[in-house]
C-alpha positions, 0 to 999 in steps of 0.5 A: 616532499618525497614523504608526501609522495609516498603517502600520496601513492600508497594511498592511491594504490590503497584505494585502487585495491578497492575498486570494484565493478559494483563501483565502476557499475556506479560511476557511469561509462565515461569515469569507467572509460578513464579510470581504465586508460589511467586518464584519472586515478582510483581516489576519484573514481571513489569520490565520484561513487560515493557522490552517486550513492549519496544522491540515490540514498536520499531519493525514497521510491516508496509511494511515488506512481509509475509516472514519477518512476518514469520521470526520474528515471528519464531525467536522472543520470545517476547510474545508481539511482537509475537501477533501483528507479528500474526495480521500483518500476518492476515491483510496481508493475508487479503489483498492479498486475495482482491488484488487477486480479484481486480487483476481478474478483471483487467486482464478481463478488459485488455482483453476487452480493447484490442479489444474494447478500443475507437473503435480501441482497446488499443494498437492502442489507445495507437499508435494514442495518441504517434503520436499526441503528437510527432505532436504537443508537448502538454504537457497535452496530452504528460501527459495523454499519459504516465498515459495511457501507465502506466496504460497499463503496470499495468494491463499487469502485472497482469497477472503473466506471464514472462513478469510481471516483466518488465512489473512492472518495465516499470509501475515503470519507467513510474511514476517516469519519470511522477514525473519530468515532472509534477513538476512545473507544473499546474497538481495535483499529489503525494503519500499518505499511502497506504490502502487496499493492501500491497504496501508502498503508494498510488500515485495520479494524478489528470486529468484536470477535476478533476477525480482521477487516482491513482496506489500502489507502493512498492517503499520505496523512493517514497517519495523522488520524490513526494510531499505529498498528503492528499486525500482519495481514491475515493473507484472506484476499477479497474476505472483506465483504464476506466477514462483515457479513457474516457477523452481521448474520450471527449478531444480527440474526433477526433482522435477516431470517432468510439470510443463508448459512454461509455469506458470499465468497465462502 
């Protein structure tokens, strides 16, 4: 018996040396409280911390909106948990403040490419490349034609009008089909984990000359239909509208004479 106490005790004094004020942060105020009077000893103060860490490793924050944040946060009563909920709030807000800013000037872009795109503005661009590729069934030009069309759907639906939905949902559409038309295909393509904005991941497709086009999603399945893909981001913000335009000019130029020498947003 005497043997059994002695372990009994130097395991508890054992444990007491660990303890921490990480892991008194991770037990909650009223554990703290009792751990403090002596009302409970180090061995339980341990075992209700790895309780909480367990619980929070298992909740993933990554992809869920600022109201599920604030509904976790809000219903939770694991001190762990509620600190990583409250970074995971910070970033998100962090993002959406930068995303708010690219989005300014994507709308401004819209705008001057509506009237100026290639000489004839982005609507006609659009038109002229719709015709060709009826004409003539090059499958690249069908490809960039599309890229273009969601790009243009992208940017339409920032403006956070009536219409921003459908035009969400056309962007959406115009990717997946993209999806199936490149497979098999010689063209450069797939998702990657988003980064920069709150959005599930970051689709790219690569034009034949190399340059990088990529848009975010916040489709979840969006892995089901696209290979994995380990690039980086070329950092080029809002460049999107400008690079598809800007090869369409070089491959394309007899269609677009007036077309100036530099697209817009360069």
């Amino acid at each position: 018996m005497k043997d059994t106490m002695t372990i009994a005790t130097t395991a508890g004094d054992t444990c007491r040396s660990e303890i921490t004020e990480e892991i008194l942060n991770g037990v909650g105020r009223q554990t703290r409280k009792d751990y403090q009077r002596g009302v409970i000893d180090a061995l339980v103060v341990m075992k209700r911390y790895k309780h909480n860490l367990r619980e929070a490793d298992a909740v993933h924050t990554y992809g869920l909106t600022r109201y599920d944040l604030l509904r976790f946060l809000k219903e939770t009563r694991n001190p762990i948990l509620r600190v990583r909920l409250q970074e995971a709030l910070s970033r998100y807000d962090e993002l959406q403040k930068k995303s708010g800013m690219q989005d300014r000037q994507s709308r401004a872009l819209l705008q001057e490419s509506l009237q100026n795109a290639l000489g004839v503005g982005l609507k006609r661009v659009i038109a002229i490349m719709k015709r060709e590729c009826r004409r003539h069934r090059d499958f690249d030009m069908i490809v960039v034609t599309t890229l273009l069309e969601a790009e243009y759907a992208n940017l339409s639906a920032k403006h956070k009008c009536r219409n921003s939905r459908k035009a969400y949902a056309r962007k959406s559409w115009l990717l997946d089909r993209l999806s199936w038309m490149l497979k098999d295909s010689e063209w450069r393509y797939g998702y990657c984990e988003a980064d920069g904005k709150n959005a599930s991941y970051v689709l790219y497709f690569y034009l034949p000359d190399g340059v990088q086009l990529s848009w975010h999603t916040k489709d979840f399945t969006a892995y089901e239909r696209f290979p994995y893909l380990d690039v980086t981001w070329d950092g080029q913000v809002c460049s999107t509208l400008r690079k598809i335009l800007s090869y369409i000019s070089a491959r394309y130029a007899p269609l677009f004479p007036n077309a100036a020498e530099s697209a817009p947003g360069q």
